[in-house]
BAVO-571968 format. One line per field, with one value per residue (C-alpha): residue number from 1; residue in three letters; x negated, y, z. Coordinates in steps of 0.1 Angstrom, whole numbers. Each point is the difference from the previous one (the first is absolute). Example, Ala and Ser with C-alpha at 12.3 -4.5 7.8 and 13.67 -1.06 7.14 Angstrom:
k [1  2] $
r [ALA  SER] $
px [-123  -14] $
py [-45  34] $
pz [78  -7] $
END
This chain:
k [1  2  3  4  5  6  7  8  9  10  11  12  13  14  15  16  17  18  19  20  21  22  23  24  25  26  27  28  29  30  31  32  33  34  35  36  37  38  39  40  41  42  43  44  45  46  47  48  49  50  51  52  53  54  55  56  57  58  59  60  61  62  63  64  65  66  67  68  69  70  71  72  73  74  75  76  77  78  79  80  81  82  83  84  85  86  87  88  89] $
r [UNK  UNK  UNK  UNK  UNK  UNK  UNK  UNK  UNK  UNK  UNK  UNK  UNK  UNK  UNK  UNK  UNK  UNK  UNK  UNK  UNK  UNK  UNK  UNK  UNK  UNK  UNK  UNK  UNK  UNK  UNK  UNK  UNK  UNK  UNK  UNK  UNK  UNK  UNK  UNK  UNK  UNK  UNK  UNK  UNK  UNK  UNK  UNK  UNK  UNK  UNK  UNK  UNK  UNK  UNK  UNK  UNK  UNK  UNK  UNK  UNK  UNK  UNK  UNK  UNK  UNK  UNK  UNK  UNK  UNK  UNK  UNK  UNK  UNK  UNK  UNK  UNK  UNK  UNK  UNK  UNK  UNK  UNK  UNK  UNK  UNK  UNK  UNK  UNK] $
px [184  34  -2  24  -7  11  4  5  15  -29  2  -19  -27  -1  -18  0  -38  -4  -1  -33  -2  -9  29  -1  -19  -29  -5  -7  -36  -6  -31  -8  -11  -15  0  -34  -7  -30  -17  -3  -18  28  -22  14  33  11  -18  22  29  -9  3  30  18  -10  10  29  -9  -11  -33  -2  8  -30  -22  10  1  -38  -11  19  -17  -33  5  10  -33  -22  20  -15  6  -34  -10  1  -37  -4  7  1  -16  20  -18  -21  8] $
py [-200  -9  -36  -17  -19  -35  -14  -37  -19  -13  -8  29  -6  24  -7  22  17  11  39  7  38  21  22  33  18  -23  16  34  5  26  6  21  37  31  36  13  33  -2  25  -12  19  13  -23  -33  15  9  -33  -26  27  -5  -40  0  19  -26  -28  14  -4  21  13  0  -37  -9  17  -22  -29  8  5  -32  -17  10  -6  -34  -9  11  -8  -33  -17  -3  -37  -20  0  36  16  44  14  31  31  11  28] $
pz [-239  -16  5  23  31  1  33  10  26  14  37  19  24  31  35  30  6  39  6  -1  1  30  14  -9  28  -4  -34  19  3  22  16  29  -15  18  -13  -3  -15  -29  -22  -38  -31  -25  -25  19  6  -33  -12  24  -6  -40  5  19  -25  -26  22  13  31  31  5  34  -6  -20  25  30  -26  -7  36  12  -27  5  41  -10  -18  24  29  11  31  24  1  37  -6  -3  38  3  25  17  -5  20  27] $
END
């Protein structure tokens, strides 16, 4: 780690690279939310709470992180093929 750096006068070549990053509030991913009010066993609580802790991150977090996950493999959209019916009254 003692050894010095030599430098040289050797011609430097620099070119200008186009902005390509998005502007800061296109990095803010907020999605539409809605309070709902749910009823968990202290077993899944204290488990997700558990996690978070180890993650340092936010329970809560993780939960919606789950549920959007598991919406988002199941959630497929109907084929044009594939007509509902309404219900029936």
């Amino acid at each position: 780690m003692n050894a010095r750096i030599k430098y040289t006068d050797e011609p430097i070549e620099a070119r200008v690279i186009a902005d390509f990053l998005p502007p800061p509030d296109q990095l803010i991913f907020r999605e539409e939310t809605v309070k709902v009010t749910l009823t968990l066993s202290k077993k899944s609580v204290d488990f997700f709470k558990s996690e978070a802790a180890k993650n340092h991150s936010q329970y809560q977090r993780m939960l919606r992180a789950l549920i959007d996950h598991y919406v988002a493999s199941y959630d497929v959209p109907p084929s044009p093929s594939s007509k509902r019916l309404p219900p029936k009254r």
